[in-house]
Every structure is written in structure tokens, then in C-alpha cells.
N, C-alpha and C positions, 0 to 999 in steps of 0.2 A: 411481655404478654402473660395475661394471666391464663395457667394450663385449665383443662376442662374440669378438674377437680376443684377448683381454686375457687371462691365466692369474689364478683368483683367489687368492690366498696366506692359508692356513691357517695354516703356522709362517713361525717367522722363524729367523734364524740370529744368534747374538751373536759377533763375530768377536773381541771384546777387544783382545788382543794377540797375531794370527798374526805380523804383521809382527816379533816380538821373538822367535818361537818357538824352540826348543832343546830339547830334553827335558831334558840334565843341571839345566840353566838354571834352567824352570820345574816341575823337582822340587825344587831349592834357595827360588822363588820359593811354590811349595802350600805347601815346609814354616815357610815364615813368615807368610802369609798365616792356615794353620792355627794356628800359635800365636797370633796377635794376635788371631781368631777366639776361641779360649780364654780368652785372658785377658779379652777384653768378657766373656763369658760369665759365669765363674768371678767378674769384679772386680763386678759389676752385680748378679748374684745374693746374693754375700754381701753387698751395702750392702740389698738386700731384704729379708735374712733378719736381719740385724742391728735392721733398722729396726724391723722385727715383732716378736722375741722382746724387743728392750733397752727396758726402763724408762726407761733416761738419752735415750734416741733418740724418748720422745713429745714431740716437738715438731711443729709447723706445716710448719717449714721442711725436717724429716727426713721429714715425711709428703710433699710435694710432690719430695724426692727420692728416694723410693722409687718412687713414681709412674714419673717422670725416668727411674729404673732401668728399671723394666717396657718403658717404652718404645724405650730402645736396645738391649732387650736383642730384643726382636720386631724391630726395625727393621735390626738386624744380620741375624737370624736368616733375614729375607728378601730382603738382598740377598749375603752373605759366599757361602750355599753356591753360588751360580750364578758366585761370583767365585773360586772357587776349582775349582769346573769348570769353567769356560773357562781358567784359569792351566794347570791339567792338561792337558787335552786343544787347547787350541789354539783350539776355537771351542765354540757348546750351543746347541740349538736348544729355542724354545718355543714353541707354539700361539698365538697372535695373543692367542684370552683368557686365557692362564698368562700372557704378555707384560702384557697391561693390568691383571691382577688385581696382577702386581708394581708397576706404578706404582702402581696406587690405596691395595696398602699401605705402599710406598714415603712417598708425600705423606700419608696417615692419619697416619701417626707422624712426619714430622719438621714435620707443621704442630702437632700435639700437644705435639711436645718444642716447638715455640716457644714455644705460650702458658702451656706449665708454665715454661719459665723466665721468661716474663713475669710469671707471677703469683708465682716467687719473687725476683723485682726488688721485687714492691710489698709482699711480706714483710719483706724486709730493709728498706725503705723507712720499714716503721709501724713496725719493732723500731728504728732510729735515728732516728727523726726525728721518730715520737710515743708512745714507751714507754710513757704512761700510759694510751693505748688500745687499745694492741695486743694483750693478752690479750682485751679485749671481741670486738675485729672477728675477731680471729683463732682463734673459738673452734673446735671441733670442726664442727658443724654447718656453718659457713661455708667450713672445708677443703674439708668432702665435696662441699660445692656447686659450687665453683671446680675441684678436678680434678674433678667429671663433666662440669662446661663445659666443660673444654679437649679431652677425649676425646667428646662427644658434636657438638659445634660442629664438629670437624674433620669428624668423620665425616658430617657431612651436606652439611657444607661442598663436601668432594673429591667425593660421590658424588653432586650437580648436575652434575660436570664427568664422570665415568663416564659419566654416562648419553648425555652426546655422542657420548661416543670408543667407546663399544660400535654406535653407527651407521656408525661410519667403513667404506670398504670400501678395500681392498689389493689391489693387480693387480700383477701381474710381480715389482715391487721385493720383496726378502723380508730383506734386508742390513743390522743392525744396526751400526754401526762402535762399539762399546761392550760391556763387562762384566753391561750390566745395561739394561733397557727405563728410558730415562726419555721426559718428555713430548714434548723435541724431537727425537728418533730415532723414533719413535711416527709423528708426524704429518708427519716427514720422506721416510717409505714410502707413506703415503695416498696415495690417489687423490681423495679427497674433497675437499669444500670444509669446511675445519676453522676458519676465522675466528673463528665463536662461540665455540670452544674455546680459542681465544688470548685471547679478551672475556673470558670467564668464567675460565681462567687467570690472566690480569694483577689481575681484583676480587679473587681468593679470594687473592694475593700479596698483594695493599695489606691483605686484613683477617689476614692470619694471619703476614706477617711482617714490611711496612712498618710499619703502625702500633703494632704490638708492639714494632716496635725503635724506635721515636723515644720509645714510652710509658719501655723501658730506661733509654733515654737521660738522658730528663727525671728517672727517679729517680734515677739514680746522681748527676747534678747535685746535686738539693734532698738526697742523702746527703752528698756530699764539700760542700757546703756548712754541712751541720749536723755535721760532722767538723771541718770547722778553727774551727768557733766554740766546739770546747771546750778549753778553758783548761790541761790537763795535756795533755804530752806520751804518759803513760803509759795515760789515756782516752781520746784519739785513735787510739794502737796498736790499745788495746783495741776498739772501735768499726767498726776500717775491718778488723779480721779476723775478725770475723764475716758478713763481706762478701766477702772477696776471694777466696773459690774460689768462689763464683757469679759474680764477675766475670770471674775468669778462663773459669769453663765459657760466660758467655752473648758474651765477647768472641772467645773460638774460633771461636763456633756461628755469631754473625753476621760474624765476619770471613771464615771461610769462603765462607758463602752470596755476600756483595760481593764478594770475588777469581772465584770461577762463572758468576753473572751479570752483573755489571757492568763485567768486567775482560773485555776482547777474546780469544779463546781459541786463535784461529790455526790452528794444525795441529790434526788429533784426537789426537794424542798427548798434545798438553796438555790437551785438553778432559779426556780420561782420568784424567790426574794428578788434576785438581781434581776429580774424580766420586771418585778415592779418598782422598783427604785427606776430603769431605764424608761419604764412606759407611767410609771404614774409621778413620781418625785421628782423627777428633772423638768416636765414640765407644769409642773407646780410651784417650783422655786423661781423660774424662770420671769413670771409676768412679777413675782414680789420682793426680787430684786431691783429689776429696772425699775418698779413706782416706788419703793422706799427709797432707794438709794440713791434716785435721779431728782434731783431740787426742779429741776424745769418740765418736769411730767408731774409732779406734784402742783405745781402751780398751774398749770394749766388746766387742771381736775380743778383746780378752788378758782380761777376764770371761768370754768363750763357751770359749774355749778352756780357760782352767785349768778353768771347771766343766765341760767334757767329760772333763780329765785325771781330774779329781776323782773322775767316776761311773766310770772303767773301772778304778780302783784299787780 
């Protein structure tokens, strides 16, 4: 509670980056932030829209990144424009709950994107390692089960942890030093006693992204192990790249997340760096991996397109 002396804090202020401020500076810095903005946008939607209309794209593994998509592309969606308002003007202010509704859908979706990449680690898992069941387990019915898990698990997941940080109370401090509300700027302004929140924080971490990623782990092992036990070098190629832009997207996503929290952060400056490599580069990389690097989402882009050319002739 805040005592009678105390001022209680309604909004807060996100200061970002006043310390770097310049207007020429950070009209050059909105105008790249807005494009990379665009291109998650643009790169995410059409692996959407590809996923949906293309016949060649019903698969398991195209449904669980479509999913994927949905998710960075909302996940961007609510933290880019506050980061591109604050790059423009200097600093943004938000109401204490616009502030906490940003974390909640903040962690919604990147505990979401974890367990959907987890659960395309154990796709590519049954597709190399037990082919002759993977159509049974991986039928239709069991897709839809698996991504409502990951979107519905989250969501009730993070909102245990809501329902704390909405009791929290704020006196005086109102000072974000960041782009964007995360947990520890949050309860770094409280005045409350937030413990349980850090309790209930560190469970909902071990189930949505420790054990997810040691689960990773373990599969890409029992994969590259059932990779060098085949006998042609040209079925080994064949094997380990139907894998390796999931590798590359879920080795990003967790490498990031360990350089954040695990790696010592030091000044907020760097703290910052790493809040935009987590919130703006990983889901940037993301959509332009799986179109370059996937021959059959490329082809079905040069399918959409000549039959678009086709009907305007």
C-alpha cells in the first residue's frame, strides 16, 4: 500500500533511448525499425497465406509454422509500435494496465512460440527417427490438439502470474528505463512485496522454456544420431535438411533467450540490445529462413504468383 505521503502512479513513462536521442538520428533509426517491422509483417503473413491456400504445404510440420507465423506476427505487433514510438519521440508513456496487458501479451506468445517449436523438434523427431509411424501420430486430429496446447497452456499459464501483478501498487517511481514493459522493470517500480511473483515466474520459466529446451535438445541428439547411422552420404544430406531451418529458427530463439537471462547484462544499454535482438531479430530472421531455405514454400510463392498473373490476363 501506498502510505499517505506517497504519490500513487497511474502511467509510467518508457524512456528507451533519450540518452542516444537526435532527431536526424532517430528519424534514420524509425526508418529502419519501420521496415524490419514490415518485413516480419509482409514475411509471416505470406508463409500464412501460402500455408492455407497450397496443397504442397498440407503438412504437419507447415501447419505448426503457420501457427509459428500467427504468433510473431501478434508478438511483434505488440511490442514494435511502442518501439518505434519511443525511437521517434524520445520517450511513451502507458497506464500501469496498458503497461501489464503489454507484458501479459508479451510472455502469451513467446511462451507459445516456445512450445510450438518444441513440438516441431518432436515432428522432425518421428519424421527421422520413426518414419513408419509418423503419419499415424501425426495425423490431423493430433496437430489440432498440440497447437491448441501450446496456445491454450500459455494462456493460462501467464494469467496465474497476472493476476499477482494486477495487485501490485506503484508510489512515486513511474520510470521505465526500456522500450517496452517487461517483468523486471514492472516490479522494479513496485512498491509491493512481489516475491510470489518471482515464485510463480521462475515455475512458469522451467515449464515453458527450461524443459522445452532440454526436451530440444534431447531430440536433435536421437536425430543427428539416427542421421550418421545412414549409410549414403546423399540420405544423410537428404535427412538433416529437412531439419536444419527448424534448427536454425529454435537455436536463435534459445540462444537468445540464454545471452538475456543467463549472460550478466551490465549497463541498460546492453540490457536493451538484448530486448531487441529478443523482440525485433529473432522474429525477423524467422519468416527468412523458412522462405529461402525451404524449396517447397518457394515454389508455391512462384505457383501463387503465376496463377495470380494468369487470372489478370
Amino acid at each position: 500500500m501506498c502510505e499517505d505521503n506517497h504519490t500513487i502512479v497511474n502511467d509510467v513513462v518508457l524512456h528507451g533511448f533519450e540518452n542516444l536521442y537526435d532527431y536526424n538520428f532517430n528519424i534514420l533509426l524509425f526508418s529502419f525499425f519501420f521496415l524490419i517491422f514490415m518485413i516480419i509483417l509482409v514475411g509471416n503473413l505470406l508463409i500464412i497465406v501460402l500455408v492455407s491456400v497450397s496443397q504442397h504445404l498440407r503438412h504437419p510440420m507447415y501447419f505448426f509454422l503457420k501457427n509459428l507465423s500467427i504468433a510473431d506476427v501478434l508478438f511483434t505487433s505488440n511490442i514494435l509500435p511502442a518501439l518505434l514510438h519511443v525511437v521517434l519521440w524520445g520517450s511513451g508513456h502507458l497506464s500501469i494496465t496498458g503497461c501489464i496487458l503489454q507484458y501479459y501479451l508479451h510472455s502469451f506468445l513467446a511462451f507459445t512460440q516456445s512450445i510450438l517449436l518444441t513440438i516441431m523438434s518432436y515432428d522432425r523427431y518421428l519424421a527421422i527417427c520413426h518414419p513408419l509411424h509418423y503419419a499415424a501420430i501425426m495425423n490431423l486430429r493430433n496437430c489440432l490438439y498440440l497447437v491448441c496446447f501450446s496456445w491454450i497452456f500459455s494462456y493460462f499459464l501467464i494469467s496465474s502470474e497476472i493476476i499477482f501483478m494486477f495487485q501490485l501498487q506503484f508510489c512515486d517511481s513511474d520510470d521505465i528505463d526500456n522500450f517496452f514493459c517487461d517483468i523486471a522493470q514492472i516490479l522494479e517500480i513496485s512498491s509491493s512485496d512481489y516475491s510470489t511473483i518471482i515464485w510463480v515466474d521462475f515455475v512458469i520459466c522451467l515449464l515453458t522454456i527450461f524443459f522445452p529446451f532440454v526436451f530440444v535438445v534431447v531430440s536433435y541428439v536421437c536425430i543427428f544420431i539416427t542421421i550418421l547411422k545412414i549409410s549414403s552420404a546423399i540420405g544423410r544430406k537428404k535427412a538433416f535438411s529437412t531439419c536444419s531451418s527448424h534448427l536454425a529458427i529454435v537455436s536463435i530463439y534459445y540462444g537468445t533467450l540464454i545471452a538475456i537471462y543467463m549472460v550478466p547484462s551490465g549497463a541498460s544499454s546492453q540490457s536493451k540490445f538484448k530486448s531487441l535482438i529478443y523482440t525485433v531479430l529473432t522474429p525477423f530472421i524467422n519468416p527468412i529462413i523458412y522462405s529461402l531455405r525451404n524449396k517447397e514454400i518457394l515454389e508455391s510463392l512462384k505457383k501463387l504468383i503465376n496463377k495470380h498473373m494468369r487470372e489478370e490476363k
